[in-house]
DOROSE-446926 format. One line per 5 residues: number of its first residue (from 1); for each residue z, y, x of N, C-alpha, C. Coordinates in pm, whole numbers. Layout:
// residues N
NUM> Z Y X Z Y X Z Y X; ...
END
This chain:
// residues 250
1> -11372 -2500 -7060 -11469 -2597 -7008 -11402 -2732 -6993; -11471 -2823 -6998 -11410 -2986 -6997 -11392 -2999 -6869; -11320 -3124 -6841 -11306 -3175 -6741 -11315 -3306 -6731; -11456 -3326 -6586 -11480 -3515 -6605 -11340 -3577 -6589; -11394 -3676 -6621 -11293 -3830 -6562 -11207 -3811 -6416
6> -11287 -3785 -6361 -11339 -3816 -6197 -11255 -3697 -6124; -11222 -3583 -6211 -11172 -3458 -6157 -11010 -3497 -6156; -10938 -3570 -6215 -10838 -3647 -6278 -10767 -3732 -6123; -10845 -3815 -6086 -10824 -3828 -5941 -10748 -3812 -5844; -10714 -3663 -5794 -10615 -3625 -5753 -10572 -3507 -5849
11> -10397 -3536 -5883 -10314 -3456 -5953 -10342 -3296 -5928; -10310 -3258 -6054 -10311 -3097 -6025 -10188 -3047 -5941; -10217 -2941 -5873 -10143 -2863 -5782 -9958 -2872 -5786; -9858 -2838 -5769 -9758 -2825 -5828 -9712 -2697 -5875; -9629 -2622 -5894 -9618 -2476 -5951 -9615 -2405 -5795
16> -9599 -2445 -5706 -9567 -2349 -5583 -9702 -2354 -5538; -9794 -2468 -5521 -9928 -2478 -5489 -10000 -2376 -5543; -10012 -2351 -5662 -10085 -2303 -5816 -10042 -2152 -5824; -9930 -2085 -5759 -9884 -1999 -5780 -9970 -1894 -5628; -9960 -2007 -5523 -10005 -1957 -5406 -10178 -1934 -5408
21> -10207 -2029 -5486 -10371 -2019 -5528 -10391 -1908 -5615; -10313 -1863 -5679 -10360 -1766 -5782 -10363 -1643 -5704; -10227 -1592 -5632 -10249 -1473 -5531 -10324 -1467 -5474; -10388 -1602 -5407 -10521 -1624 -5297 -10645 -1518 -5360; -10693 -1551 -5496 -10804 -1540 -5522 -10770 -1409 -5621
26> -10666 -1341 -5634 -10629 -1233 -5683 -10672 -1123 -5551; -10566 -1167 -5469 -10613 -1104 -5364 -10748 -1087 -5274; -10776 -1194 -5272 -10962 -1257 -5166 -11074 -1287 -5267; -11050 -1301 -5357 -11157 -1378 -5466 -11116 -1507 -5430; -11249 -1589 -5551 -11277 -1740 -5554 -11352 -1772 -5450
31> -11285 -1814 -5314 -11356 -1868 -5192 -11446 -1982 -5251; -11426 -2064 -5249 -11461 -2194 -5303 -11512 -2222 -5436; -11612 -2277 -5435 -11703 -2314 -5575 -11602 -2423 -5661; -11620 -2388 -5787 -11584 -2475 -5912 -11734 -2588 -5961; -11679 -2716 -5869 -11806 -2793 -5889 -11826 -2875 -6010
36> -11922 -2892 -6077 -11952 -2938 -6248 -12070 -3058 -6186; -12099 -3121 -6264 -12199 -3226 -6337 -12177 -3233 -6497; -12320 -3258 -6518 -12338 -3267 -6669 -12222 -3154 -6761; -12219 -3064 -6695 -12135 -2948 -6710 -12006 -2965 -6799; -11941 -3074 -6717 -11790 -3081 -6727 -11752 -3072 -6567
41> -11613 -2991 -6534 -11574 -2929 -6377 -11585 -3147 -6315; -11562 -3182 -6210 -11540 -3228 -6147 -11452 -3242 -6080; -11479 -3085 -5990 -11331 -3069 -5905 -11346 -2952 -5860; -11203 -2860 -5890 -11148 -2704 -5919 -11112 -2681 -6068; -10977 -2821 -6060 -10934 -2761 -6223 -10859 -2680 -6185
46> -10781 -2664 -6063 -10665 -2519 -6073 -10747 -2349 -5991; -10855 -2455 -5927 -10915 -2287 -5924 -10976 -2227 -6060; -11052 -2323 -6154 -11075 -2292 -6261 -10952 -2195 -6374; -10821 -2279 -6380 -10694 -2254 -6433 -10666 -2100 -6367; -10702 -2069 -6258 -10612 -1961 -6197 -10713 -1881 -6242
51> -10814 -1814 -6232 -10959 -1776 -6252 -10893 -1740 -6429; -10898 -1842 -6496 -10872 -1782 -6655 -10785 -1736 -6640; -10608 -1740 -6580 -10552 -1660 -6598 -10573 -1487 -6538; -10633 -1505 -6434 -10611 -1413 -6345 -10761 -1274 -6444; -10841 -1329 -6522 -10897 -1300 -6609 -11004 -1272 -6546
56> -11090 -1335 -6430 -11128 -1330 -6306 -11322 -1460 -6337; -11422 -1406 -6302 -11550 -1468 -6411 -11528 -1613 -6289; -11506 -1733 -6316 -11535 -1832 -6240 -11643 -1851 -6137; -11694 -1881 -6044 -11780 -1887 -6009 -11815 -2078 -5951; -11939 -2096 -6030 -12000 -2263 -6056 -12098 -2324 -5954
61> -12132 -2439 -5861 -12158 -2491 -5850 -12198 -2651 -5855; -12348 -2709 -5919 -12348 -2818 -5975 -12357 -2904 -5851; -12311 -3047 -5854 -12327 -3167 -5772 -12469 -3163 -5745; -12509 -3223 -5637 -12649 -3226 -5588 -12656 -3398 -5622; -12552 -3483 -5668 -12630 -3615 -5720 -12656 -3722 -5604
66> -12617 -3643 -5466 -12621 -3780 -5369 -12477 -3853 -5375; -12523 -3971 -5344 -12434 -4056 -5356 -12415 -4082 -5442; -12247 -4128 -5465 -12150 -4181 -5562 -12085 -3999 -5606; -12030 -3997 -5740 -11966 -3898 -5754 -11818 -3871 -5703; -11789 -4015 -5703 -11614 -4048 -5728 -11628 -4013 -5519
71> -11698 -4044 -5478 -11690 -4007 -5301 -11699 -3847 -5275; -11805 -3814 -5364 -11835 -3660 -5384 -11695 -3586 -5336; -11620 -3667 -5438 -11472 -3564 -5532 -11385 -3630 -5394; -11336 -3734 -5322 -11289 -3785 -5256 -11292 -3705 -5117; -11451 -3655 -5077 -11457 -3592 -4974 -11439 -3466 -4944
76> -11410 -3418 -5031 -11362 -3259 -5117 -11209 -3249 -5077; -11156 -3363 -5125 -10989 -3329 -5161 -10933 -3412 -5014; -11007 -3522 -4981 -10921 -3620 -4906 -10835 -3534 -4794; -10885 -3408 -4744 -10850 -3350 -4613 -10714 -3237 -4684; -10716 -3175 -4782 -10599 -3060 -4861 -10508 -3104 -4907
81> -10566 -3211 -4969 -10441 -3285 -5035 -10358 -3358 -4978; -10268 -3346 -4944 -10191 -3420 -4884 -10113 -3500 -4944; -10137 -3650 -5012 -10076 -3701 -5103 -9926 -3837 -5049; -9880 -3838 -5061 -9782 -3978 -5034 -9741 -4067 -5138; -9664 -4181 -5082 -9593 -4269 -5200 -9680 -4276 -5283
86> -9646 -4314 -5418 -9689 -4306 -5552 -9782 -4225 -5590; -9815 -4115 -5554 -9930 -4043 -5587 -10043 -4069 -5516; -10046 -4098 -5410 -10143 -4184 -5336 -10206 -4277 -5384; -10124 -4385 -5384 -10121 -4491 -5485 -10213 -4462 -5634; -10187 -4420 -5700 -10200 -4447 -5813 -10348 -4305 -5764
91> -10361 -4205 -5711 -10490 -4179 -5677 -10563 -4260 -5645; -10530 -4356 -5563 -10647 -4439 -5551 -10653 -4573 -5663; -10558 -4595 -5730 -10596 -4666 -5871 -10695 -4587 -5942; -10713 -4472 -5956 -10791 -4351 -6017 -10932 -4386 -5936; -10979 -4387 -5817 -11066 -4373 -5728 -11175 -4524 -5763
96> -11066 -4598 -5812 -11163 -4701 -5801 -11180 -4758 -5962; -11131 -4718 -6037 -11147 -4713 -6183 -11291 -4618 -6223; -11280 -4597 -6173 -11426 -4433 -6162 -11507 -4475 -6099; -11468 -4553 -5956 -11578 -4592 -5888 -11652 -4719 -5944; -11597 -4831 -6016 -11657 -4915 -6066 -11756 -4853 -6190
101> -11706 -4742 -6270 -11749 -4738 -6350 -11854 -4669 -6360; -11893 -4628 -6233 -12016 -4493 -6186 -12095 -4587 -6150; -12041 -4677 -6038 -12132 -4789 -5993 -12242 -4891 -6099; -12144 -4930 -6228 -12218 -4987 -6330 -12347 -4910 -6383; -12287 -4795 -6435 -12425 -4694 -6478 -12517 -4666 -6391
106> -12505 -4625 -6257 -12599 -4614 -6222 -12688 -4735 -6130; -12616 -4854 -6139 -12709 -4996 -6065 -12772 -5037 -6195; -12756 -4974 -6333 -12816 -4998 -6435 -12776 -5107 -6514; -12643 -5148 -6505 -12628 -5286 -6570 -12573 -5274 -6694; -12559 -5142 -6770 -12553 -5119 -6911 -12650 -5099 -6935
111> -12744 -5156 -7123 -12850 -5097 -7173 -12837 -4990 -7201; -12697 -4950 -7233 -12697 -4797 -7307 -12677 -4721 -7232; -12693 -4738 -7111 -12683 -4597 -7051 -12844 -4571 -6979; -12864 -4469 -6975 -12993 -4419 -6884 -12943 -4368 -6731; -13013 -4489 -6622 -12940 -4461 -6524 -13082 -4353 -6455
116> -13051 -4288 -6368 -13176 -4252 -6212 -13144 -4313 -6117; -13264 -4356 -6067 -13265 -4383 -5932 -13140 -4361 -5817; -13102 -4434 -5706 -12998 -4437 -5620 -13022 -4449 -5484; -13052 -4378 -5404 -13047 -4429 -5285 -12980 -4494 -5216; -13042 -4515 -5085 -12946 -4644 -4999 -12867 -4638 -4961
121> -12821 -4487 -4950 -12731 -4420 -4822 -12596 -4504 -4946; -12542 -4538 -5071 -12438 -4615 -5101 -12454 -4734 -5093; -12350 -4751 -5062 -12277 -4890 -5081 -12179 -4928 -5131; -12236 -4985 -5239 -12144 -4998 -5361 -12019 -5089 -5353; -12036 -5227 -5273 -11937 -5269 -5243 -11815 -5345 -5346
126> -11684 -5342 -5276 -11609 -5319 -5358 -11502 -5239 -5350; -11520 -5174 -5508 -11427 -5047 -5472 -11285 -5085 -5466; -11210 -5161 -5469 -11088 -5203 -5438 -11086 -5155 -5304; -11125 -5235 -5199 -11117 -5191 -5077 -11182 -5094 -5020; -11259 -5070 -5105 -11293 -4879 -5060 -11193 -4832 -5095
131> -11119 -4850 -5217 -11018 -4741 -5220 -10914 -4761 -5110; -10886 -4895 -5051 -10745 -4911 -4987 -10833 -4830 -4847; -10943 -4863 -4790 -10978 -4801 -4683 -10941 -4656 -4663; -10997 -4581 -4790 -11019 -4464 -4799 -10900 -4325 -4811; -10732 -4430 -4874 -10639 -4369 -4938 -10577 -4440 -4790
136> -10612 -4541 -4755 -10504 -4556 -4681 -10392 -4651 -4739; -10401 -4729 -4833 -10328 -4792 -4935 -10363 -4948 -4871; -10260 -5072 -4914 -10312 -5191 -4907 -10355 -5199 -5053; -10469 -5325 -5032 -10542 -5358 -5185 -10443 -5385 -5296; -10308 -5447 -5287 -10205 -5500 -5318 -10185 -5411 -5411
141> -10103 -5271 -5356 -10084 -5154 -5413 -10199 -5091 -5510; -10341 -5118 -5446 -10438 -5027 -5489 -10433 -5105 -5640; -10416 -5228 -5674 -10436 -5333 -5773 -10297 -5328 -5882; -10196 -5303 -5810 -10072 -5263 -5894 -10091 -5103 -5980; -10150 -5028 -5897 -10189 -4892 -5974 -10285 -4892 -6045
146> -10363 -5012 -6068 -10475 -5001 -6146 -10412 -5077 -6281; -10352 -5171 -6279 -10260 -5259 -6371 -10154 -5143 -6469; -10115 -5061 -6419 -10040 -4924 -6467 -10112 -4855 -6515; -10254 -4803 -6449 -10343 -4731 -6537 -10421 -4803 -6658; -10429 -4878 -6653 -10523 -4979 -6742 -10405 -5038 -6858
151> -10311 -5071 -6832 -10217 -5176 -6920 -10091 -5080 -6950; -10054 -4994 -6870 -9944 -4918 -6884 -9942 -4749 -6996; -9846 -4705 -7042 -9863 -4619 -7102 -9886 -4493 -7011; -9907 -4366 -7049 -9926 -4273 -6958 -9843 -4211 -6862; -9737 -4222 -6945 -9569 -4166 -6864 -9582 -4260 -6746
156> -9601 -4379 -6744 -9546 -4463 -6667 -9631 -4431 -6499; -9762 -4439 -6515 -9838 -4355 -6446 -9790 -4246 -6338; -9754 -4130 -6447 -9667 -3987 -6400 -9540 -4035 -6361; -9476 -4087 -6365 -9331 -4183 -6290 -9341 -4190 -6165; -9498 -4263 -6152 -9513 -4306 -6010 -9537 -4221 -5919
161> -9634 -4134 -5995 -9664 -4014 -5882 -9585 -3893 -5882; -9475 -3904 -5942 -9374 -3803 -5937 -9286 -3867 -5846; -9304 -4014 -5782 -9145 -4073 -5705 -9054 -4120 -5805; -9062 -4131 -5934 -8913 -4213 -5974 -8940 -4321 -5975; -9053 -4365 -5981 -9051 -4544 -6043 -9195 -4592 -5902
166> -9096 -4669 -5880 -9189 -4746 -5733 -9365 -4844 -5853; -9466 -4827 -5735 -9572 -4924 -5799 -9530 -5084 -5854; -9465 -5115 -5786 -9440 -5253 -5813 -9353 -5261 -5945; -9263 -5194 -5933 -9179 -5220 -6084 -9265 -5171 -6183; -9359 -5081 -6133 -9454 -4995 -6291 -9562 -5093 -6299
171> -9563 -5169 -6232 -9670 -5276 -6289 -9589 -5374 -6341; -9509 -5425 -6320 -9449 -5528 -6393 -9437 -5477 -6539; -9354 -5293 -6525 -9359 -5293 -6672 -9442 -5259 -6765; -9549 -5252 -6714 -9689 -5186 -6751 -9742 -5327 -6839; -9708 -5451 -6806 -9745 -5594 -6847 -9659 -5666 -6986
176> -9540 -5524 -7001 -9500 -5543 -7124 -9547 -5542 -7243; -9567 -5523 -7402 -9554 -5424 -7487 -9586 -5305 -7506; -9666 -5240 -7539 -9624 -5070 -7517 -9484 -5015 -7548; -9456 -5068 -7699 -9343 -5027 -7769 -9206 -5080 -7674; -9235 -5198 -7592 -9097 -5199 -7501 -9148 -5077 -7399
181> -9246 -5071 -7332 -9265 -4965 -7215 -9176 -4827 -7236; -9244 -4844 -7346 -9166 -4633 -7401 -9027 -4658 -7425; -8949 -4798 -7473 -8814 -4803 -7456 -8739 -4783 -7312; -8801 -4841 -7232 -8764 -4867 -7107 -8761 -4708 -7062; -8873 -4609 -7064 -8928 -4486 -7041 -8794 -4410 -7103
186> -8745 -4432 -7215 -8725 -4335 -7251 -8555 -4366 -7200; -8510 -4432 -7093 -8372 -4471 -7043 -8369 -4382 -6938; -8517 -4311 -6889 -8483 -4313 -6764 -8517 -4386 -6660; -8526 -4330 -6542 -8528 -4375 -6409 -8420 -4348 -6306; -8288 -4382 -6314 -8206 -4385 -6242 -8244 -4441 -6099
191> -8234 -4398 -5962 -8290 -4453 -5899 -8249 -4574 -5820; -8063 -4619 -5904 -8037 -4739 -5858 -8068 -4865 -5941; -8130 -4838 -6057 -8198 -4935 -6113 -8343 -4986 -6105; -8423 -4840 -6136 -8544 -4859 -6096 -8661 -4812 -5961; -8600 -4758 -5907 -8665 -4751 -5764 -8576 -4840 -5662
196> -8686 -4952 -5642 -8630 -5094 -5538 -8594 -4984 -5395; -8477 -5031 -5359 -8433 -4992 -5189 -8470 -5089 -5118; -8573 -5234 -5189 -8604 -5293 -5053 -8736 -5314 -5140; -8813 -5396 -5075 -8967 -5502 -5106 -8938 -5617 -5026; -9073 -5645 -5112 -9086 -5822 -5015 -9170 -5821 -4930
201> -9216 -5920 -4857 -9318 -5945 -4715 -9323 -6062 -4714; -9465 -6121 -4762 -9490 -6252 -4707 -9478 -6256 -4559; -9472 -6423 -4523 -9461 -6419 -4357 -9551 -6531 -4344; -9612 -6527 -4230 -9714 -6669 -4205 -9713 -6790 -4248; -9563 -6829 -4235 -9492 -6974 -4295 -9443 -6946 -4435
206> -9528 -6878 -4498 -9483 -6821 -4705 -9394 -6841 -4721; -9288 -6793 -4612 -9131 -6730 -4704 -9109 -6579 -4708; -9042 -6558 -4773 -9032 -6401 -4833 -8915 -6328 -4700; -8979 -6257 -4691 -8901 -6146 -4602 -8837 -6017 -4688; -8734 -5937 -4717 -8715 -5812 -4765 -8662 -5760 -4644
211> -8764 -5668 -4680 -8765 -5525 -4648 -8690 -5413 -4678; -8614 -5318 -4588 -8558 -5242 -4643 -8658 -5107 -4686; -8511 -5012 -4696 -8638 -4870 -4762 -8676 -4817 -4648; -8615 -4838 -4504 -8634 -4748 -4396 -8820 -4826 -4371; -8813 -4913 -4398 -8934 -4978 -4382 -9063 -4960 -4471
216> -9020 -4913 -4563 -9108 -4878 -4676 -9182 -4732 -4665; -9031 -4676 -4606 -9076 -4500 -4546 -9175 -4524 -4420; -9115 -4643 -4362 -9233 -4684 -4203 -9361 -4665 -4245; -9419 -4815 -4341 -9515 -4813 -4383 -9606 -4639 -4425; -9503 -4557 -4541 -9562 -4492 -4569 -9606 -4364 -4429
221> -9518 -4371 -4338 -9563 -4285 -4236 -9701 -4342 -4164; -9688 -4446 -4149 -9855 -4525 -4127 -9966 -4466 -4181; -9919 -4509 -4326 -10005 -4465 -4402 -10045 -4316 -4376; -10000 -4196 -4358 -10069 -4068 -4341 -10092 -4071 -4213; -10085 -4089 -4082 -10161 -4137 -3977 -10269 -4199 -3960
226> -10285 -4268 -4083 -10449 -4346 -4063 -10512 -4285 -4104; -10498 -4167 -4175 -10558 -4096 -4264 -10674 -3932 -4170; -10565 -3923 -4013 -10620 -3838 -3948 -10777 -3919 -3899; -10842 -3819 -3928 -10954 -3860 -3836 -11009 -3942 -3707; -11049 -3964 -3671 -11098 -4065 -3531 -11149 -3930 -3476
231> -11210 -3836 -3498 -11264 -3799 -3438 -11271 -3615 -3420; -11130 -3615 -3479 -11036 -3525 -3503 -10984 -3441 -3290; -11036 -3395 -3298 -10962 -3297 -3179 -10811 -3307 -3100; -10753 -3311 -3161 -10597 -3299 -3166 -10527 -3487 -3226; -10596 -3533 -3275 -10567 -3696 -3332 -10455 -3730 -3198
236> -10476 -3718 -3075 -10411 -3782 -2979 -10255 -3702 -2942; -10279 -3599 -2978 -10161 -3521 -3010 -10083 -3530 -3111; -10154 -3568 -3212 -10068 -3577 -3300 -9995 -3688 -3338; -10008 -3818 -3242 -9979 -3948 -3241 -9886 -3923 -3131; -9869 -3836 -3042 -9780 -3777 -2939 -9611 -3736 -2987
241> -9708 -3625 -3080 -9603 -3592 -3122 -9534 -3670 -3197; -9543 -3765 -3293 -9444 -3885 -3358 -9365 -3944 -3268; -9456 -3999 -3129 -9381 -4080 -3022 -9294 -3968 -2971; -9316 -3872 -2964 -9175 -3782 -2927 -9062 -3802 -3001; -9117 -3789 -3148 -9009 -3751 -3259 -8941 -3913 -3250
246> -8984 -4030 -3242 -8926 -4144 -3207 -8840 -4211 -3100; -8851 -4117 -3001 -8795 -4174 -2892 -8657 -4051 -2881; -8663 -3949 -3008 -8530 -3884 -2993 -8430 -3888 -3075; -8531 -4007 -3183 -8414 -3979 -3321 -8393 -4113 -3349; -8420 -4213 -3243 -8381 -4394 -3337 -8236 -4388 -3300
END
């Protein structure tokens, strides 16, 4: 069976993830539906994957069509997946590449496409900062991962969300050549060349601040904290527990 665009989004599982999913549903069945539109999956390519191996009949559910799709798939994964760094990143370069492009078809502003009707409950917006809202990303980043997906070769992409190659340098080299990109690619990512140990920081009075990496790890711990709920049970605990872990290890 195919797989949309949109299912692409967040990365497939890793081998320890994928391995633990397969016993799951060996053992329990397929808890969880394999959701399709226009009958390509959406989202459950590794329950789908485990299911064929396990030689096991899939079991399908189609999108019901409210909303946006790319939110559909977002509200599915945002809570399991637990993404950081670079894969984050460049998920939400994914999130909003999809989201513009769902948005066009269905506000109708291609002739060639046949859109339906939309209700109000979206807001189309802009998906830049839906995505930074939503991932938890600044727009900055969300715009450097889109520059990599759009201009960059594919490896370069998988770099990022594997951790060797920071967003910022994969957009710069994403603005090359292809034929230099895949040179550069094919050197390697040593990580004292190409993953920066510092960044920059504008400052009110536009001079450049660098940043080290302890600061970069800051940021990214932010970043999965904003990500808990407001309205999450335990949220206040779990902001507890950091201030513990801070006041024993600076």
């Amino acid at each position: 069976m195919q797989f949309h665009p949109v299912a692409s989004i967040f990365p497939m599982m890793s081998v320890e993830e994928f391995k633990a999913l397969k016993e799951s549903i060996q053992a329990r069945g397929q808890r969880n539906p394999i959701y399709t539109h226009e009958d390509m999956i959406v989202d459950g390519r590794n329950r789908y994957q485990a299911c064929v191996e396990l030689g096991v009949t899939p079991r399908y559910e189609a999108w019901d069509g409210k909303g946006l799709l790319v939110d559909f798939v977002w509200d599915l994964n945002a809570g399991r997946r637990q993404l950081t760094g670079g894969a984050l990143q460049i998920a939400a370069g994914k999130y909003t590449i999809e989201r513009e492009k769902e948005a066009r078809q269905r506000q109708g502003t291609r002739g060639d496409i046949t859109s339906r009707p939309i209700g109000r409950e979206v807001d189309f917006g802009s998906s830049r900062s839906k995505a930074a809202e939503k991932f938890g990303v600044g727009e900055g980043s969300v715009q450097r991962a889109i520059t990599v997906l759009k201009q960059g070769v594919p490896e370069l992409a998988q770099a990022v969300e594997s951790g060797q190659l920071n967003v910022s340098r994969a957009a710069d080299i994403a603005k090359k050549p292809k034929e230099k990109q895949k040179e550069i690619i094919a050197q390697g990512f040593p990580a004292t060349k190409f993953i920066p140990l510092e960044t920059e920081e504008k400052q009110g009075n536009g001079e450049i601040k660098v940043q080290g990496v302890g600061v970069i790890h800051a940021y990214e711990a932010i970043n999965c904290l904003k990500r808990i709920p407001k309205n999450d049970a335990l949220r206040k605990r779990g902001f507890q527990v950091v201030t513990d872990w801070i006041k024993h290890n600076q």
